[in-house]
C-alpha positions in Angstrom: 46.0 -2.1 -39.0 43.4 -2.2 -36.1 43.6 0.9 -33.5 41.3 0.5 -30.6 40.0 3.5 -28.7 41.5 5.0 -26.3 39.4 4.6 -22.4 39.6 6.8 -19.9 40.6 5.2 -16.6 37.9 5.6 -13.9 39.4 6.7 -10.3 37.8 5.4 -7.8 37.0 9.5 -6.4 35.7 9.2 -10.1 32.7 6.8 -9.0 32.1 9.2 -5.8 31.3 12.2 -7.4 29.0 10.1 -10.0 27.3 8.4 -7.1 26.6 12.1 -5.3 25.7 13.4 -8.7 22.7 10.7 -9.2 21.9 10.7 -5.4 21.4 14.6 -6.1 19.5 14.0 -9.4 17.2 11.5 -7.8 16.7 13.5 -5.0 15.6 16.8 -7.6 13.6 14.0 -9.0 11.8 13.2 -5.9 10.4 17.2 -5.2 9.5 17.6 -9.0 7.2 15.1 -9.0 5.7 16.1 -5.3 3.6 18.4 -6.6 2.3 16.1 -9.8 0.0 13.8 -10.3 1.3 10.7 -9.4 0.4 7.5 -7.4 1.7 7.3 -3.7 2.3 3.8 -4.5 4.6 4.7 -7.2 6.9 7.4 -5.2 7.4 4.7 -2.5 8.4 1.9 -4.6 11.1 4.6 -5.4 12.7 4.6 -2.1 12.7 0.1 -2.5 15.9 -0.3 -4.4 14.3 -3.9 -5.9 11.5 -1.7 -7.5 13.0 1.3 -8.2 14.2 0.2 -11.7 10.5 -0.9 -12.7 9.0 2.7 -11.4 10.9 4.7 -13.3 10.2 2.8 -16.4 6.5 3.2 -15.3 7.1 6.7 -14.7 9.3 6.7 -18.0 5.8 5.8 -19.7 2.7 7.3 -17.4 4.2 10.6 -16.6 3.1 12.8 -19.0 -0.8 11.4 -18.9 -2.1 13.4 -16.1 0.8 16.4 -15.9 2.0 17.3 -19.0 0.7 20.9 -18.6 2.8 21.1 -15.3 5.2 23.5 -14.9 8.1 20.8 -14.1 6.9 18.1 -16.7 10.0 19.0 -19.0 12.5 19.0 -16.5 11.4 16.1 -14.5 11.1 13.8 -18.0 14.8 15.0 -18.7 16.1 14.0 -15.2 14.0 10.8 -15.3 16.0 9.7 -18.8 19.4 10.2 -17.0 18.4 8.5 -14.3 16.8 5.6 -16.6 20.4 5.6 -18.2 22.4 5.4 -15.4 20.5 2.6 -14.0 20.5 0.7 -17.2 24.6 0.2 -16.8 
């Protein structure tokens, strides 16, 4: 006998509070990495939603070169892997 898994249904306030959950997180994201090392060029291609996707995985592999001893550097790489899995989805 097969059982499949039960799936929660998603409400559609469900996918609201999500969507102001990663605006919030990307936002965070944003002012952590204000005060680090990181090319201009970089944090604007983060407001272009067509290259947004390809800077965090450059940021996913570049941030901790110049600011691993910042203060932020843990926080900021955790926030950047949620975002990197939410936008993988």
């Amino acid at each position: 006998m097969r059982v499949t898994a039960v799936v929660g249904m998603m409400r559609s306030s469900d996918r609201d509070e999500r969507g102001d959950a990663e605006r919030k997180r990307f936002e965070l994201f944003l002012k952590l990495i204000e005060g680090m090392n990181v090319p201009e060029m970089r944090i604007e291609s983060l407001h272009d939603i067509n290259t947004q996707r390809s800077s965090l995985r450059w940021l996913d592999r570049n941030l901790g070169v110049r600011n691993s001893n910042h203060k932020d550097f843990q926080r900021a790489r955790n926030i950047l892997n949620l975002l990197l899995k939410n936008r993988n989805r």
